[in-house]
N, C-alpha and C positions, 0 to 999 in steps of 0.2 A: 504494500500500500504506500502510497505519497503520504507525509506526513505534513500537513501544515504548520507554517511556523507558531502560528498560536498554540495550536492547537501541540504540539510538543510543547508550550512552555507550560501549558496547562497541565499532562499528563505529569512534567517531573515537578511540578508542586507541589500534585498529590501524592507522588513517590516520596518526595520528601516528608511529608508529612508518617507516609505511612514505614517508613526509617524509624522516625522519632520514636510513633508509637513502638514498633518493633526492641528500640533499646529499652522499655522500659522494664527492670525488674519481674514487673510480677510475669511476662512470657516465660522466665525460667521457671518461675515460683508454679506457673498453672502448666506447663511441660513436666514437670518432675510430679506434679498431682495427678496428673492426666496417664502417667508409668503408671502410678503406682497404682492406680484403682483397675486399668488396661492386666496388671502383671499379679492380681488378689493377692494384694501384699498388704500383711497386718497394718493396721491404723490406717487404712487408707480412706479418705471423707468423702463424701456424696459430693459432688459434681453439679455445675449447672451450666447448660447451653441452651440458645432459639436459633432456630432455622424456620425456613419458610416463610416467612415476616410475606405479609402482604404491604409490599412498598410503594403500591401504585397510593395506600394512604397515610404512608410514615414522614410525608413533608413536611418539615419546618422552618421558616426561614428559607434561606436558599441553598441549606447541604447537601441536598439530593440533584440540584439543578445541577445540570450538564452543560457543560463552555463548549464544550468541542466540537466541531463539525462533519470530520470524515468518520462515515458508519463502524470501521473499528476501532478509530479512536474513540468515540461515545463508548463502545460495548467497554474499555478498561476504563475509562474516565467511572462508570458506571460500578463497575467491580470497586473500583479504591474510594467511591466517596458513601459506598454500603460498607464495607470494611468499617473506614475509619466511621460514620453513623452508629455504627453497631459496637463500636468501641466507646464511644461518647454514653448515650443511652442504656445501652441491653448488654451491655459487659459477660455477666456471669461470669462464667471461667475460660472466655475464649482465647486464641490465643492469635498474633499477627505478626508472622515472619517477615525480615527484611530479603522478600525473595519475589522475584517475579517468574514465575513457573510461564514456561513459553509452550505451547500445546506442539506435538507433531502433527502432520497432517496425514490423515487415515481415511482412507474413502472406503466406506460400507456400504455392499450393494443391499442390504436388512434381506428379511425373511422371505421375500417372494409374494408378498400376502398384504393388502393394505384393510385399515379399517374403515368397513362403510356403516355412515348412519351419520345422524344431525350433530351438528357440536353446539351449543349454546352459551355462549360466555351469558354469568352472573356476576350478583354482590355489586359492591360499590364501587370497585375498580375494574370488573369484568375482567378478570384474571382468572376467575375458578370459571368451568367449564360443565355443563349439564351435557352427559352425552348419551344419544340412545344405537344402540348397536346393531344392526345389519348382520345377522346369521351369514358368515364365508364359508363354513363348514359343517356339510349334513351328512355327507359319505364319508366311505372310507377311498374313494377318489378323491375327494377335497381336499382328502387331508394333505396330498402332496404338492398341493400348493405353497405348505411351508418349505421353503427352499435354503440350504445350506450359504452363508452370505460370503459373498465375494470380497475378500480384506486386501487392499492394494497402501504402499506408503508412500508418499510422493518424498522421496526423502531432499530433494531440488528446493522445493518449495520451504519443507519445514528447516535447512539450512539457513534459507532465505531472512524466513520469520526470526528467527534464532539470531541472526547476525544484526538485524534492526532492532529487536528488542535491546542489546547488548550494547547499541549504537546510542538507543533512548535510554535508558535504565544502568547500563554496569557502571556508574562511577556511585550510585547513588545504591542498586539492591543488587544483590547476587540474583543473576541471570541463569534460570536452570532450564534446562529442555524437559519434558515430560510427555510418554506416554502415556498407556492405559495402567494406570495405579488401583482403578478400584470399577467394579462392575457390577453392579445393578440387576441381579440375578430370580428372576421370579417368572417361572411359567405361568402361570396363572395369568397376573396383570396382562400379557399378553396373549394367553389363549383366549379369554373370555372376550377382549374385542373383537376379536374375526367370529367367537362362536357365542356369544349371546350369554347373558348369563341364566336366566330364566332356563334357555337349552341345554344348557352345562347339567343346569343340576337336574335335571328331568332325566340324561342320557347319562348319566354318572347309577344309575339306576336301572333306565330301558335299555340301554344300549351301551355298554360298562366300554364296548369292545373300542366304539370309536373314539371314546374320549384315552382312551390308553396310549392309541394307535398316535393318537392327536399329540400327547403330550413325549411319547418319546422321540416323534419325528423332531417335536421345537428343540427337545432337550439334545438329541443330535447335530441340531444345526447352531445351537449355543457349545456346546463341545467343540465343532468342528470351526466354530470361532475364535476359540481360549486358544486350538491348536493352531492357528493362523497368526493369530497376537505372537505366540513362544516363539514360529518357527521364523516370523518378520523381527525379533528382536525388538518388541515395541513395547514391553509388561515396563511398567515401573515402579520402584518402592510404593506398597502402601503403609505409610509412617507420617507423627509429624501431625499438624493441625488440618486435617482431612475427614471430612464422614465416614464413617461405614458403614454399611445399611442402614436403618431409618435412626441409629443412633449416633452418638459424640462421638468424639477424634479419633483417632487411627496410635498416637501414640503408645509406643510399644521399644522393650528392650530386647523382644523376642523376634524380632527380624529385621533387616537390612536398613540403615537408617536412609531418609527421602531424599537425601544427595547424590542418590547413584544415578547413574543416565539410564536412559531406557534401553535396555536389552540386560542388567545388571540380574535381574532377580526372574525366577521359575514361580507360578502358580503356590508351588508349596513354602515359598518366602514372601506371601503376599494376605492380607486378611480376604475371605469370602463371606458372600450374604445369600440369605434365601427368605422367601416367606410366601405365603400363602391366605393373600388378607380376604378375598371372596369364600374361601371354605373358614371363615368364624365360627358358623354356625353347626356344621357338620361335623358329625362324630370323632371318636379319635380314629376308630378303625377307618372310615373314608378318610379323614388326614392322610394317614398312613398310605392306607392303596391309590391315593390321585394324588399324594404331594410327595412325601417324603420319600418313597420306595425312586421315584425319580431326583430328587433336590439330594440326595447322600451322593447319589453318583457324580455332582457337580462338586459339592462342596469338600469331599474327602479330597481333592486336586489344590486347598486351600492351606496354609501353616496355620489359621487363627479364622475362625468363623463366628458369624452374629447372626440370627433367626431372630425374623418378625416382623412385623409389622402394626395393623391396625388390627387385626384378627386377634380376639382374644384366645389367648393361650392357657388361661388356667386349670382347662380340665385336661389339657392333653402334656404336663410336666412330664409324663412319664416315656412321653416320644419324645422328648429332647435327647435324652441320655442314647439315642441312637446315631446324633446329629455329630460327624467327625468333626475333633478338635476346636467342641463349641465352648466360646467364653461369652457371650451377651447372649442375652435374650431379652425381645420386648414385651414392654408390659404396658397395652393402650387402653384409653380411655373407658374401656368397653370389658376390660379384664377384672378378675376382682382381687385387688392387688396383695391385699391380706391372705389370701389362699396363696399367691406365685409365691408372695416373700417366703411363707411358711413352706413350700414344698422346694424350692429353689435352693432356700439356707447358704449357705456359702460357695456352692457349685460353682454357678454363672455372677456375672454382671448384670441386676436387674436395670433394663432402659426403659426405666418409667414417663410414660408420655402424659402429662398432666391434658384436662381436656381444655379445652378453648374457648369452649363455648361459654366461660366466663367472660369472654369481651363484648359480649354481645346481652348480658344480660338487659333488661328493658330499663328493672329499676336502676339501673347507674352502675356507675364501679364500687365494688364493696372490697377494698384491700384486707378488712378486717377478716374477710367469708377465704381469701385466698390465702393468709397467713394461716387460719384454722387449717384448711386443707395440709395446705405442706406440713406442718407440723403433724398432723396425722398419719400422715405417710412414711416420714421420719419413724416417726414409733415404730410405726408396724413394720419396720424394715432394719430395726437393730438387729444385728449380728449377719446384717447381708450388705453385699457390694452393690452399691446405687448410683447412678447416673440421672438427672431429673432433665429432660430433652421436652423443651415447647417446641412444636410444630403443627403443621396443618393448620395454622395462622389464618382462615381465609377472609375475615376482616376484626377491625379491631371498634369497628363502629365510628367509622372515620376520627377515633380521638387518640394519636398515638401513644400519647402521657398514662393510658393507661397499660399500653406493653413495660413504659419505663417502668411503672409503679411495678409492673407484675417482676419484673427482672431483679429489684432493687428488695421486693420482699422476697423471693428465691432463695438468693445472697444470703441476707440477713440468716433468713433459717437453716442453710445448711452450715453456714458458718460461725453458728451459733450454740449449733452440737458438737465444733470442734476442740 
């Protein structure tokens, strides 16, 4: 891309900025907390991060507004002034390296298979999505529709990018190249839009055959992806202030620290995720035979794994223990957390997803009703590994001050118990 001259003086202003924040203190202080809860190391204290912020209504003043003009310049002008917002405001325990991670370029031809039916943006910023699905798969000809995906690197290009970043940025952040660090693993979210969900579970029952058929075809052609990443040399540490599945950072002493280049680390020195949020409802035994009996054979290929999502899990604790080299497990809105604490006990990392729908209640913001909560949760979770993860943000009832408030009493209570 041409960089405009503003529009580069604008980008390393906010680099500068986001330096600063990067030297201060507490990155090391919430890195070494972030080991120790990641590594179930004695004394190690509950945790707090948000993601998902609906920031189409987090404005203030003008920290969100954008100077820049060229379309990738906006996309990182955009990254550094939610960074450094989310440092100012919503802190928690996050953390902000003086690193600018430059993407490779990777062309995925996806599954063969597109989703049809309506999308509908909602809510106040029309960011969340009402979508209704279009059945792609009735047969077991359909199902070969799901096609193995074509992984190509343009490695010309991503030199390219790498060299400009380095041009903008290396006097001010360490310039690092980066592949695929972390993947996003759930048949499900993907089967159900080609096959309906209404159909799913109707045929998980009439027709057990085609949904089986359906899910190891995806799960072949997710396989035959992870071995395209390995054999193009493009996997990268996943370490360091990174997600991994729907929960907190990736920070870990048990694999390869996030300064290696891409091709440095194999599948088995990388953390994996899996979950299964549309079967909530459904037994363990159907867990099992539609989810698990395929998501082991993805995630056993993982050094560190996290299962879950929004799908409550607490009746099915007893199929975790089958999940290779699992250390988190979620626990969402929808779960009943005093049963996971209790059956979980020291095993995993409980990723408690507090629910949201606090921001939205009618009467007002009640800080006092949100302090009660966490402290409740606290209790019920001594003598276990906690992580407290806001997400699913989908608005805050256009009054941002009350995400602050909700972040600032978080804080307070887990750092209260310390």
């Amino acid at each position: 891309m041409s960089i405009p001259g503003a529009d580069r003086d604008h980008l390393r202003r906010l680099a500068e900025a986001m330096a600063r924040v990067a030297a201060d203190p507490l990155q090391a202080e919430h890195d070494r907390a972030w080991r120790a809860l990641n590594g179930l190391r004695p004394g190690a204290r509950p945790l707090v991060w948000i993601n998902e912020i609906p920031w189409g209504e987090m404005a203030v003043g003008d920290e969100l507004t954008l100077l820049c003009t060229e379309p990738s310049c906006r996309a990182i002008e955009e990254r550094f002034r939610r960074t450094l917002y989310q440092w100012r405001h919503l802190r928690g325990h996050m953390m902000v390296e003086a690193v600018y991670d430059c993407p490779m370029v990777i062309r995925d031809s996806g599954f063969g298979i597109r989703q049809e039916g309506e999308v509908r943006p909602t809510g106040l910023s029309g960011a969340i999505l009402s979508q209704a699905f279009e059945p792609q798969i009735r047969s077991l000809a359909d199902v070969e529709k799901i096609q193995r995906p074509e992984i190509a690197v343009d490695r010309d290009a991503s030199t390219r990018l790498l060299e400009q970043a380095e041009g903008l940025f290396g006097d001010i952040l360490a310039v690092r190249q980066r592949g695929v660090a972390h993947q996003w693993f759930t048949l499900w979210d993907h089967l159900v839009r080609w096959y309906g969900a209404e159909e799913a579970f109707i045929d998980m029952i009439d027709r057990p055959e085609l949904v089986h058929a359906a899910l190891a075809r995806l799960l072949d052609a997710f396989q035959a992806r992870l071995d395209a990443y390995e054999r193009l040399g493009v996997l990268s540490p996943t370490n360091g202030p990174m997600r991994v599945g729907s929960g907190g950072y990736a920070c870990t002493d048990e694999l390869p620290e996030a300064g290696g280049a891409p091709g440095s680390v194999t599948p088995s020195q990388q953390w994996g995720c899996g979950n299964a949020q549309i079967l909530s409802g459904v037994s363990p035994a159907m867990h099992e035979e539609f989810s698990l009996r395929y998501e082991r054979q993805w995630l056993q290929r993982f050094g560190i794994t996290y299962y879950g999502c929004c799908e409550a899990l607490h009746t099915k604790v007893d199929l975790l223990a089958s999940i290779p080299n699992l250390r988190k497990v979620s626990v969402s809105p929808w779960a009943d957390f005093e049963a996971m604490a209790a059956s979980v006990g020291g095993r995993y990392v409980l990723s408690y997803k507090p629910n949201p729908a606090v921001f939205v209640d009618p009467g007002g913001w009640h800080p006092g009703r949100v302090r009660r909560e966490l402290e409740a949760v606290l209790d019920r979770a001594r003598g276990c590994w906690l992580e407290i993860i806001l997400k699913d943000i989908s608005t805050v009832s256009g009054q941002p001050e009350r995400l602050w408030s909700w972040a600032d009493l978080a804080v307070a209570a887990v750092e209260g118990r310390s």
